[in-house]
N, C-alpha and C positions, 0 to 999 in steps of 0.2 A: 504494500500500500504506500503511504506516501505520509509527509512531516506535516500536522497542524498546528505545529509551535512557534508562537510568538519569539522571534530570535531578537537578539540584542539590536541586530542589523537592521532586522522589520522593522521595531520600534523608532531607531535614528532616523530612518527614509521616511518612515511615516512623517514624523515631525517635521524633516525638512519641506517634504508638500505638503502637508498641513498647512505650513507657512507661507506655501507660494511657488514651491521650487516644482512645476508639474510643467514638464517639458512635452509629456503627450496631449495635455489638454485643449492647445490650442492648434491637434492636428489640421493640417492641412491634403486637398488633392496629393497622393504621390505614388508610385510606382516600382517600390519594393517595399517589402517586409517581413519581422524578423516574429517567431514563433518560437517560444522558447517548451520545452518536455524534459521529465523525466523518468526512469526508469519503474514502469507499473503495469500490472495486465489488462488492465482497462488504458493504457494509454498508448501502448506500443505500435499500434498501426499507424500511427506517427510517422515513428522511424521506418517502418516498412515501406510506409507511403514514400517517404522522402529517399528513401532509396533503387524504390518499383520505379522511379520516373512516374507513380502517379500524379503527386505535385505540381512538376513541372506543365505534367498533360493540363490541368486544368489551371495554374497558371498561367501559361502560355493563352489559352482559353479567352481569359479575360483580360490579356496584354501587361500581365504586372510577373515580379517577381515573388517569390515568396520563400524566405530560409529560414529550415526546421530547425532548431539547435538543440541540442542534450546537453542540460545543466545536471552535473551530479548531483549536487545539493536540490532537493525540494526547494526548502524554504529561499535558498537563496535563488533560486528558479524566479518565486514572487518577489524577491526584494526588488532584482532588478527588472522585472514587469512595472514595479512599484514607482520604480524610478524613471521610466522611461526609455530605457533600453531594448524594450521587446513590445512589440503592439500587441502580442497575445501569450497568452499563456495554459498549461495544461494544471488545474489547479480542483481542491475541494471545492463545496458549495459553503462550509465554515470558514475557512482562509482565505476563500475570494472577498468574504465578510470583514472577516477582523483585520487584513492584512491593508489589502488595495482599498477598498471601500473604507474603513475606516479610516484610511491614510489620506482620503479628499480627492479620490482616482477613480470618478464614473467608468463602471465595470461593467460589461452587457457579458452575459451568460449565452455566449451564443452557441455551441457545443452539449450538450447533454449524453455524455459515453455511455455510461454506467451506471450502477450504485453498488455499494457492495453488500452483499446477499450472504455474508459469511466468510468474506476476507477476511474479516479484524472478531477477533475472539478473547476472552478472559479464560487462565488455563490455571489451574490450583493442583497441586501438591495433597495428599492424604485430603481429601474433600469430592463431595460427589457434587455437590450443588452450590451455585451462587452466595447460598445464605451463610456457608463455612469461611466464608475468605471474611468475617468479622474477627476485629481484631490482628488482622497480618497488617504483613507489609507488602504492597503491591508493586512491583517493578512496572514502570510504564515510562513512554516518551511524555513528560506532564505537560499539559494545555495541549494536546493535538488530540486527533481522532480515538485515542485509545482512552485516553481521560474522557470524554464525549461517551464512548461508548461506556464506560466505569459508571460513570454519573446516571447511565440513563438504565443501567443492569441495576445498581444501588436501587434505587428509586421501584425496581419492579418488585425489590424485596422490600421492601420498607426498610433499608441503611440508608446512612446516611456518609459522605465523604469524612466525617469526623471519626464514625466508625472504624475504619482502615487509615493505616498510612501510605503516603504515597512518597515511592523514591524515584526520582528523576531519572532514567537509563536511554540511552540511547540505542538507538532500533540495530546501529552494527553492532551491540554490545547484549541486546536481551536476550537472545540464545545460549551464550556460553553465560550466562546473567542466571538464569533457569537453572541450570546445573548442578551450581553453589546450592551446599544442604541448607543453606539460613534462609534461599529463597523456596519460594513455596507458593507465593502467588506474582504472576508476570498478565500482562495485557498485551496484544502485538498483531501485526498485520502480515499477511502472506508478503514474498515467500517466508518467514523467520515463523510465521504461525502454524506452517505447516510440519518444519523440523521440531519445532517444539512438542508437537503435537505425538510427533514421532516417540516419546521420551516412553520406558513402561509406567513411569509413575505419574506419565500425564492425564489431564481430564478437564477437559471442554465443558465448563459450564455455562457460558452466555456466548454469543457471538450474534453477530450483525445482521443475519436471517431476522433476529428477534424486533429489528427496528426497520424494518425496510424502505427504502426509501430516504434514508434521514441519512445516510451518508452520500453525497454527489460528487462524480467526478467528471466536472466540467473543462472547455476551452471556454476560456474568457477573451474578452478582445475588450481595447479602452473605446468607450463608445462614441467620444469624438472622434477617434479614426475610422468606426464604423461608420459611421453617419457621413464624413466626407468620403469614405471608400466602397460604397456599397457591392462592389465586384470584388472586396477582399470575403466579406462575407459569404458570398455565392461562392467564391471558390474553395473557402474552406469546407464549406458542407458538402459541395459534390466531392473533394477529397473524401472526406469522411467516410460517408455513404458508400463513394464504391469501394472504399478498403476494408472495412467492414461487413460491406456483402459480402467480398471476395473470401475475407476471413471466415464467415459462415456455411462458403461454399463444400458439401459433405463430399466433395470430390478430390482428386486428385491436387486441381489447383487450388483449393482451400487448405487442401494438409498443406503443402508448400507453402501456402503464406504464412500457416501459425508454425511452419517449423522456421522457419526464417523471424520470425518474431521471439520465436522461443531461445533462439542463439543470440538474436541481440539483447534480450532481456536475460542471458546468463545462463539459461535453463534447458531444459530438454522437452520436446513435444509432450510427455507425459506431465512433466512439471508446470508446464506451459497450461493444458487442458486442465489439468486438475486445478489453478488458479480460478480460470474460466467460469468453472460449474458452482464458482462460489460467485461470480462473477454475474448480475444480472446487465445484461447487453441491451442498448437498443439499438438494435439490426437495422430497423427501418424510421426515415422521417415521420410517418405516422404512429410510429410505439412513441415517440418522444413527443409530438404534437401531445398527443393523448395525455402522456405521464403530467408535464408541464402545465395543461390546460387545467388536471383536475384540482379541487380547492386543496386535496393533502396537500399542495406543496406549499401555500401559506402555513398550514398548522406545521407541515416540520420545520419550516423555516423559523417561525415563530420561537419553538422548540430548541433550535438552535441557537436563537441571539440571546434568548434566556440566558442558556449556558455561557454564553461569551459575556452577557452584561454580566454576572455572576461571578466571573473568572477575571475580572477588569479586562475583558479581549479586546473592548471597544476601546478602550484608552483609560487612565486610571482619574480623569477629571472626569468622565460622561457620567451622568446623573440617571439617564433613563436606557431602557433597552430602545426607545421609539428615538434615540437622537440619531440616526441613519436610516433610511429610507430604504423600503426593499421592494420594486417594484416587480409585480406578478404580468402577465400577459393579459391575462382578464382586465388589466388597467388599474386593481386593485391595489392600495401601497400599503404596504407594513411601516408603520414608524412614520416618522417625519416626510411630509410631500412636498416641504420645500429643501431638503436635503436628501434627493436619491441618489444613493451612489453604488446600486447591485440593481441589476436589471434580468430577471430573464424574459428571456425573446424567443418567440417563436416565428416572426416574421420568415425570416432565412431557410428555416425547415420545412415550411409549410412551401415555399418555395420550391425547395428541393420536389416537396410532396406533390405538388402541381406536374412536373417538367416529371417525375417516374409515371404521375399518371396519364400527361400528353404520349409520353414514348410508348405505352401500354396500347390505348387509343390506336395510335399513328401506326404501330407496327403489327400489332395481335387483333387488332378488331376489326380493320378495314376488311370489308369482304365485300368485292366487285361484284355487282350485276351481272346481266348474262350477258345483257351486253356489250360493257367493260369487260369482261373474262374475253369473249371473242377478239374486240378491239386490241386488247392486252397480248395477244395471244399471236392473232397478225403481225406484229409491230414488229417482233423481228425477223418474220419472213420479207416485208414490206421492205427492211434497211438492207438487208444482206440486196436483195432484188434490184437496190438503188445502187450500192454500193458497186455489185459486180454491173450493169448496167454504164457508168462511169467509169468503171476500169477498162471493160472492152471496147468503151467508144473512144476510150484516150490509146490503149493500144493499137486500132485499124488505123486511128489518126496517123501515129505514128509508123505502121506498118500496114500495109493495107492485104498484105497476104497472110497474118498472124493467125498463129493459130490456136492459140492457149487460150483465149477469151473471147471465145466467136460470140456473135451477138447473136439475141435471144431470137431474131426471126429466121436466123440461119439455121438452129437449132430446130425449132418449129420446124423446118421444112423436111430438116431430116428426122423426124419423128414421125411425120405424117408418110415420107414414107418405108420406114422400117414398120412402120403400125398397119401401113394400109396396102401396100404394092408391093409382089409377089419379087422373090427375090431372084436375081436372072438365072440364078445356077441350081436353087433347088426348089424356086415358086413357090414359097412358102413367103408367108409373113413371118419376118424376125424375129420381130418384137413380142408377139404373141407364144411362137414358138419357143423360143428361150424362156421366156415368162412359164410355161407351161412344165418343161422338164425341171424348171429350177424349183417350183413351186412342188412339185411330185415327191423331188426329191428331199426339198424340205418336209412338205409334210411327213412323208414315212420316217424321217430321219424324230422329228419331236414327237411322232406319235410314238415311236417304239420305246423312246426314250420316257416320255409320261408314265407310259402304262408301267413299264421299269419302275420305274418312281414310286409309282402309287403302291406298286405291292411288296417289293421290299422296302421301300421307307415305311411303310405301314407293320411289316414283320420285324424289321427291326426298330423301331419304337415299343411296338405291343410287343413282341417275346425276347422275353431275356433271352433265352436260349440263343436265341436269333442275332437280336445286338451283341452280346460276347460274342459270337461267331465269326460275324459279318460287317459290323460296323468300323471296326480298324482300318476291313481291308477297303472299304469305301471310301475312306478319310484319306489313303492313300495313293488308289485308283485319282480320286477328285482333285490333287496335288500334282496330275503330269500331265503337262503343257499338254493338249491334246495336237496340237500342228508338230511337236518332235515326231509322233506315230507316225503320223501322215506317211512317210516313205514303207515302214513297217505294214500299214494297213493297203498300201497297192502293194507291195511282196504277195502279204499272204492272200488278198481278196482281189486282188489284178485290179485294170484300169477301169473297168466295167461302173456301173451304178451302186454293185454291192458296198465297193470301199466307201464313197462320197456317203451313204447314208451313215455306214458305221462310224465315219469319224464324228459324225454330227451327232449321234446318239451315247459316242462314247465321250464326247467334249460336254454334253447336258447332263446326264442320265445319273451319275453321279453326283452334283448338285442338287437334281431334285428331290435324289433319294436323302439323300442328309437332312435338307429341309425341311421332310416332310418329318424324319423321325425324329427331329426335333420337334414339331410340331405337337406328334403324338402325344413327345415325350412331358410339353406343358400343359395337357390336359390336367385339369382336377384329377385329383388320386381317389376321391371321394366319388365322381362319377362310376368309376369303376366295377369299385366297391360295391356300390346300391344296384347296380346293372346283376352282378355276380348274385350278390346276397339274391335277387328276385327270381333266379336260374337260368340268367344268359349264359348261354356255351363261350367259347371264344369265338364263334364264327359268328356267332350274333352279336356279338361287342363290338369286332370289328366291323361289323356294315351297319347296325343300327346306331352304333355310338359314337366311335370314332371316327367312321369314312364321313357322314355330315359334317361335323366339325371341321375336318381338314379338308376338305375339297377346295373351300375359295383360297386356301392357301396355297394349293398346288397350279391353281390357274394363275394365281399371282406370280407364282415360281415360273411358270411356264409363261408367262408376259416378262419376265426378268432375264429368262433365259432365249430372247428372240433375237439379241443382238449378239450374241456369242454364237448362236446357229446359221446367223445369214453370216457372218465373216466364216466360219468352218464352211457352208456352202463354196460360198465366193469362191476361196482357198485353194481347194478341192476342181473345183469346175477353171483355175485358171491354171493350174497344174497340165490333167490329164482329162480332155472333155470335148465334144466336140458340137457340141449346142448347149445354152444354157449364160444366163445372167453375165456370171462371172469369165464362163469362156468369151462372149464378146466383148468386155471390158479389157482384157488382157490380149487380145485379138486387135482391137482396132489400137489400143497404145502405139501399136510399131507404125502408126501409122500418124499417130498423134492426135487422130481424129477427135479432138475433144466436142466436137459437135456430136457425136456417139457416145463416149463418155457421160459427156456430164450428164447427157437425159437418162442415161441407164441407172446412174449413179442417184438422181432424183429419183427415177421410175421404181427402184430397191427399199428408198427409204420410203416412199409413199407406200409397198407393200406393207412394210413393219411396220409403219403406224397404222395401217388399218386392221392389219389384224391382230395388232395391240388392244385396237381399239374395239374390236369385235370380241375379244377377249373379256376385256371389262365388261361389256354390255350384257353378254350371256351370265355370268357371276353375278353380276346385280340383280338380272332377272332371277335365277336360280336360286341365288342363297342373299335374299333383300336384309336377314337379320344380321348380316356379319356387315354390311357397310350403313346401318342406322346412325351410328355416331359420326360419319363424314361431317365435316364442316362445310362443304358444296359438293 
């Protein structure tokens, strides 16, 4: 956790801006600034930030600079915030009170990290409960958070701070402090409260779960420099925000940020999370809106200056807890309304909270029409069409016998006639003809390879027996290029139509099978079960229970696997072949005829999206329960 102790130092700075000497007060417009932190688990994405290039990203942003600094000392963290050396600082919601704000240093709470939820603990020596530490002596950092917390456990028991004594220790010094047989009761903040805790004759009798809310660990900023800088504000909270998602993130990139925070805070990812879970977060600008908005945060604050008027935190002439002003977001002030010098704000977050709710809107929710989907959907057939349109009119320009980018009516013509006029050597239309054997051969090639699919990926999902058998050697089979075979499969099945389909069925057939026995494999195990228990065979399981289920996966499979069967066609037919798609694409090359080409090369791809698309359409119709959750 972090120091709430009035230092010798606080006190001096205080006095001198007391008096006048406040160098931040009379900020003005400007273009860098300095952010001072120190070392806490609620405060670390700080440094992470300022090291991820987060910072800078949204500095940059809004055209300013802005430098994180790590002060070892806490306290001395605020003195020099106090002073004017730092526009912001990472600080308590008690210390931003007694230190800055009492010092005569309008403070805006712009930040709301944390609170601690079981950071900071009371730990006794032969004692089970709170009510036993009457009459010791308590080791604590005195007047910071751990006194705070002392005073408000006291209080839950009916003691009183007269009851106990309190010996001054410093937080690198309460651990090996614990140890010594005369101490017996210590107060202390993670990490030193987690070692402590470690001790066998330790025992947790209060801790900060029991006050929630009542300790804050804010960024403060001097609110004259906010108010003239209002894009230092925005940039500090879209830092925040996303280093803190980031840090939330249950994935890979979330471990890496909290292990990366756990090494600059000293510790280990374990050491790190276990801070954390004591650690209440707010993740998002509306947990903080929320927290901030509700009235608890007058009654703790209240709460707190009690303790500080009580403890002379406020300065040892102040007469009242009401002589500082503590202004709420509701508009609300605590204490003096012509002396506010603690502010919190929610403007900045709610801001944030708009711009996450725009991006939501803007990115996840729009969903075009039918006839924006179509318009959308043209646009880049429409550009490529302009595009190539322009390149072949700037290449005839330049060469009028070119032949890589013939224009689109030259194209036309030889389409019209490989489509429609009989060819001189075998009177056959081309176009149709090649269409026809490549399509033949496709089909048998995905048909054989489906039905493959369907019944061993269905035998090895549904029988064990079958998976240990079979499933390795499929996982292996599905791992070999299928075009290295290629020479292999015209050896053994010659140049004929047999090779060309087997390559096509042995380059699918194996994806689908895998597929599908995964698919099997995430059915409910409970389906099963109920089917069994009511006296389905296995033959009945598998075609009443599990062939429905898996079908529209296997059509999907079989729409996934329609561009890896026309390249193994192509392939095949540019090889060893003497009609067909791919043989006339490889055929007119030596000739360069891109006017044959490229219509072939469209004329292929329009097959595979139609009966993509025919694909889909029969699944919809067939099995309409499996795509109900579609978003269009």
């Amino acid at each position: 956790m972090k120091f709430f102790a009035r230092t010798l130092t606080g006190l001096l700075t205080a006095a001198v801006i007391a008096a006048g000497f406040n160098s931040a007060a009379g900020a003005a417009p400007k273009k860098e600034f300095n952010i001072a932190w120190t070392i806490y688990v609620g405060w670390m994405p700080w440094a992470y930030a300022a090291q991820a290039g987060i910072v800078k990203k949204w500095a940059d942003k809004y055209g300013i600079t802005i430098n994180v600094t790590q002060i070892n000392d806490y306290v001395e963290s605020i003195n020099q915030y106090t002073a004017g050396k730092f526009d912001g600082v990472t600080v308590t919601n008690m210390d931003a009170l007694t230190i800055p704000a009492a010092g005569g240093v309008d403070t805006t709470a712009l930040i709301l990290g944390d609170f601690s939820n079981g950071n900071d603990g009371i730990v006794l020596k032969k004692g089970k409960t709170l009510a036993d530490i009457k009459g010791r002596k308590v080791n604590l950092v005195e007047l910071s958070v751990s006194h705070y917390l002392l005073a408000r456990g006291l209080a839950a028991v009916k003691l009183k701070e007269k009851d106990i004594k309190i010996v001054n220790t410093s937080d690198a010094d309460i651990v090996a402090a614990f140890k010594a047989s005369d101490v017996t009761a210590v107060v202390a903040w993670n990490p030193q409260l987690l070692e402590i805790k470690g001790n066998p004759d330790a025992t947790l009798v209060y801790d900060s779960s029991k006050i929630p809310g009542e300790i804050q660990d804010l960024l403060v900023v001097n609110t004259e420099t906010l108010k003239d800088n209002p894009s230092l504000g925005k940039a500090l909270v879209g830092i925040w925000y996303e280093t803190i998602g980031l840090m939330q993130d249950p994935g890979d990139k979330g471990k890496a940020a909290r292990e990366a925070m756990a090494k600059l805070s000293g510790t280990d990812l374990a050491g790190f999370e276990a801070q954390l879970k004591t650690t209440r977060m707010f993740y998002t600008p509306k947990e903080t809106v929320g927290f901030l908005s509700s009235p608890d945060l007058a009654k703790t604050m209240d709460l707190v200056r009690t303790f500080c008027f009580e403890h002379a935190l406020l300065g040892e002439k102040v007469k009242s807890k009401d002589a500082i002003g503590i202004a709420m977001p509701s508009g609300e002030v605590l204490g003096s309304k012509q002396n506010v010098k603690l502010r919190f704000d929610t403007t900045f977050s709610k801001h944030a909270m708009r711009r996450r709710s725009r991006a939501i809107r803007r990115i996840m929710n729009i969903v075009p029409g039918r006839g924006s989907r179509l318009a959308l959907a043209l646009l880049p057939f429409v550009v490529i069409a302009l595009v190539y349109v322009v390149g072949s009119a700037e290449r005839r320009a330049a060469n009028p016998d070119d032949k890589l980018l013939p224009p689109i009516s030259e194209m036309a013509q030889t389409v019209h006639r490989l489509a429609f006029e009989p060819d001189r050597r075998s009177e056959e239309t081309v176009l149709w003809t090649d269409t026809a054997a490549s399509l033949q051969r496709l089909g048998l090639g995905l048909g054989i390879a489906t039905l493959i699919g369907l019944v061993v990926g269905l035998a090895i999902g549904l029988l064990p027996v079958v998976g240990s058998t079979f499933a390795s050697l499929i996982a292996v089979l599905s791992m070999i290029p299928p075009m290295a075979v290629l020479p292999i499969l015209f050896i053994v099945f010659g140049l004929g139509e047999l090779s060309k389909v087997v390559l096509i069925v042995f380059g699918v057939a194996p994806f689908l099978v895998r597929d599908l026995a995964l698919a099997v494999g995430n059915l409910p195990a409970e389906q099963l079960v109920k089917a069994q228990s009511l006296g389905a065979s296995t033959w009945q399981l598998a075609i009443r229970v599990v062939l429905p289920q898996v079908m529209p996966r296997l059509i999907e499979a079989v729409r996934l696997s329609l561009g890896p069967a026309f390249l193994f066609l192509i392939s095949a037919e540019a090889i060893a072949a003497d009609v067909g798609l791919g043989y006339r694409i490889f055929l007119m090359r030596r000739y360069l005829a891109m006017d044959v080409i490229l219509p072939y090369v469209a004329w292929i791809t329009l097959l595979a999206y139609l009966l993509d698309f025919a694909l889909a359409r029969a699944a919809r119709h067939a099995f309409p329960w499996a795509y109900v959750q579609e978003r269009r």
